[in-house]
GULO-509452 format. One line per 10 residues: number of its first residue (from 1); their letters; for each residue y, z, x of N, C-alpha, C. Coordinates in steps of 0.2 Angstrom, whole numbers. Layout:
BEGIN
NUM = A = Y Z X Y Z X Y Z X  ... .
END
This chain:
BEGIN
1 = XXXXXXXXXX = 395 425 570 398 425 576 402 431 578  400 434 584 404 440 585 410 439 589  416 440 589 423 440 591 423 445 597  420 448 597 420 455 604 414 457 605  411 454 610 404 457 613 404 461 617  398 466 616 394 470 618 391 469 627  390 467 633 387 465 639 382 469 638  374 469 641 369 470 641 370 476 645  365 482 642 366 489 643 370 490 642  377 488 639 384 491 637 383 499 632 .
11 = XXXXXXXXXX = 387 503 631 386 505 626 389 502 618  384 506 616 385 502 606 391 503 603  393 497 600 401 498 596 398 499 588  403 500 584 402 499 579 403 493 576  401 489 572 401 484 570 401 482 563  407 478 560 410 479 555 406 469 553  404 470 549 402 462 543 405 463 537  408 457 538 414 455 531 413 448 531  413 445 526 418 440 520 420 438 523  420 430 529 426 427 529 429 423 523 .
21 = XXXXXXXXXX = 428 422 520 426 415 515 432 421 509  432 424 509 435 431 504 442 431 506  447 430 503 453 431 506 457 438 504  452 442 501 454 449 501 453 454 506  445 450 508 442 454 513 446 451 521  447 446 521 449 445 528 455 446 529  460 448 522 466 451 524 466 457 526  463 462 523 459 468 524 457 470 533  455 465 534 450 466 540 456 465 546  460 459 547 468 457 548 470 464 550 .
31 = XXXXXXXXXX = 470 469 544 476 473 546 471 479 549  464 480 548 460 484 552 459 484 560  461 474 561 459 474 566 466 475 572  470 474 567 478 476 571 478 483 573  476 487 568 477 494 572 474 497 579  477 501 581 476 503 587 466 507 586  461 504 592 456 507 592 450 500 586  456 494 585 452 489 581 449 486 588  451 485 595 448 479 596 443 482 602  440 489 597 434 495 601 428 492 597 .
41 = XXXXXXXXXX = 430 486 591 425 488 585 424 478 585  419 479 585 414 470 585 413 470 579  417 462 576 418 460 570 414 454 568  411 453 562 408 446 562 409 445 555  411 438 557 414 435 549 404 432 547  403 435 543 397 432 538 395 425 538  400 421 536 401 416 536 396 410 544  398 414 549 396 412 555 388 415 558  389 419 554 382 426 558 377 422 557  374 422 564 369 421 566 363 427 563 .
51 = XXXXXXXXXX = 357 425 564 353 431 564 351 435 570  353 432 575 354 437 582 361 444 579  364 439 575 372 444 574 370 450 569  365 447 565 364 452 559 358 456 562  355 455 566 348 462 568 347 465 564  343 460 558 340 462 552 340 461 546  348 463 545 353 465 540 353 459 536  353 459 528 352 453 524 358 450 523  359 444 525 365 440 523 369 441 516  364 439 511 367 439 506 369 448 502 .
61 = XXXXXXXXXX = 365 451 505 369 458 503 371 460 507  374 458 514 380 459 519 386 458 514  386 450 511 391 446 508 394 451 502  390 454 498 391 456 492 393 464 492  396 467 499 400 472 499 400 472 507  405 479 508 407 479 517 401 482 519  399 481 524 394 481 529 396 484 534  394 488 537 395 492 545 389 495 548  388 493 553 384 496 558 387 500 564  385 509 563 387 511 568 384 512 574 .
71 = XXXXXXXXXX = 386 515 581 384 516 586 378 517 587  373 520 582 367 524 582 363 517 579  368 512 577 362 506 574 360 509 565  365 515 563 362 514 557 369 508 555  364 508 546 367 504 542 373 507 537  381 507 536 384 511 531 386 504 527  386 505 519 390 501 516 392 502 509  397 500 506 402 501 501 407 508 506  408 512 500 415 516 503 412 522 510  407 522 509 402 526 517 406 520 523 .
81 = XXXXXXXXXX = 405 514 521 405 509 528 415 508 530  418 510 524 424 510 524 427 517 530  423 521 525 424 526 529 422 527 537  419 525 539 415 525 544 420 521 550  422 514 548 427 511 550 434 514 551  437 517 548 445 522 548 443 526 550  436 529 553 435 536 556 438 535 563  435 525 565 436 525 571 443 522 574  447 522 568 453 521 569 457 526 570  463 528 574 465 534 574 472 533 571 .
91 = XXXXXXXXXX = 476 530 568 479 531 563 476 533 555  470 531 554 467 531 548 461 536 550  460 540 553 455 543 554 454 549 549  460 551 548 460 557 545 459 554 536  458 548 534 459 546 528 450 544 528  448 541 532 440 542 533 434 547 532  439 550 536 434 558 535 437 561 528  443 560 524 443 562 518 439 557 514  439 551 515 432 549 512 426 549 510  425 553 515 416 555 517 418 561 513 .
101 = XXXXXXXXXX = 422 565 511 420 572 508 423 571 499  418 573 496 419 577 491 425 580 490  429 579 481 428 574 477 428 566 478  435 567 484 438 560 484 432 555 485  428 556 489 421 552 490 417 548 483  417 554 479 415 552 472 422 546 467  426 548 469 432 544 466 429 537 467  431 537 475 431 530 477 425 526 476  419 530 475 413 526 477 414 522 469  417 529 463 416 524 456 423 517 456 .
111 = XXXXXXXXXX = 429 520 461 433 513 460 432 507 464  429 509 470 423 503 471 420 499 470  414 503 464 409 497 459 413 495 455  419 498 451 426 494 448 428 488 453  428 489 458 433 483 463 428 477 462  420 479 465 414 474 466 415 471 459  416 474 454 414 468 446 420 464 446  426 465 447 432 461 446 433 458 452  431 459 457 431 455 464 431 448 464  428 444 462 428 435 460 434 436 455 .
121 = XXXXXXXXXX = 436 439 451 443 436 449 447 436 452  447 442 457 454 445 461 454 439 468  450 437 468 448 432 476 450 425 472  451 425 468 454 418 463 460 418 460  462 425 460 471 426 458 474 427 465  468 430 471 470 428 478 474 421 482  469 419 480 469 411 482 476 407 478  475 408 470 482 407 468 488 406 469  491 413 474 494 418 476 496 415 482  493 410 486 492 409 494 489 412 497 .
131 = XXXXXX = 486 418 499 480 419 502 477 418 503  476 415 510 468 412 511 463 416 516  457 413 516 453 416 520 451 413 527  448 417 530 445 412 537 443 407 538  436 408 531 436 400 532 434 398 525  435 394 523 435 388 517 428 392 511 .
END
């Protein structure tokens, strides 16, 4: 389900796929969408996506990391699609493009695949905690 469409021949937004069901991810996304320049960017809880919504893109590997589609229709995802997103944020943009560049690139991509393997724990000490997600 997209939260903010696009009108026909609009120009193309970027387009962020998350985890509703994940209550790290929807916290995450909460505070991405609060910033100034979030509500530029068409969001879709996974949970809801249609396949009009995903144009393509596989569900179940949407689900098992962040997902963004930019303007041009490509696909970014893991700490690329992180970045890509802060880019178009203008509080975080300067922390996006350090992203994208070498070394710090290399850091986060490795403490990323660390986040991905502990992630089911962490959404279960989430939940614990009171955390919850969008949806169930």
């Amino acid at each position: 389900m997209v939260e903010s469409t696009v009108g026909e021949g609009a120009e193309r937004r970027l387009t962020v796929y998350y985890d509703g069901a994940c209550p790290i991810c929807t916290t995450e996304v909460r505070f991405y969408r609060a910033q100034a320049g979030g509500e530029e960017i068409d969001w879709i809880n996974l949970q809801f996506a249609s396949e009009e919504d995903l144009k393509g893109l596989e569900k179940d590997k949407a689900l098992s990391r962040l997902h963004v589609r930019d303007e041009q229709g490509e696909i970014l995802e893991g700490v690329p699609a992180f970045a890509g997103l802060m880019e178009r944020l203008p509080r975080l943009a300067w922390l996006g493009r350090a992203m994208n560049a070498p070394p710090l690139s290399w850091i986060m991509r490795g403490l990323y695949a660390v986040f991905l393997r502990i992630r089911p724990l962490l959404q279960r000490l989430a939940r614990l905690v009171g955390i919850k997600p969008e949806t169930p």
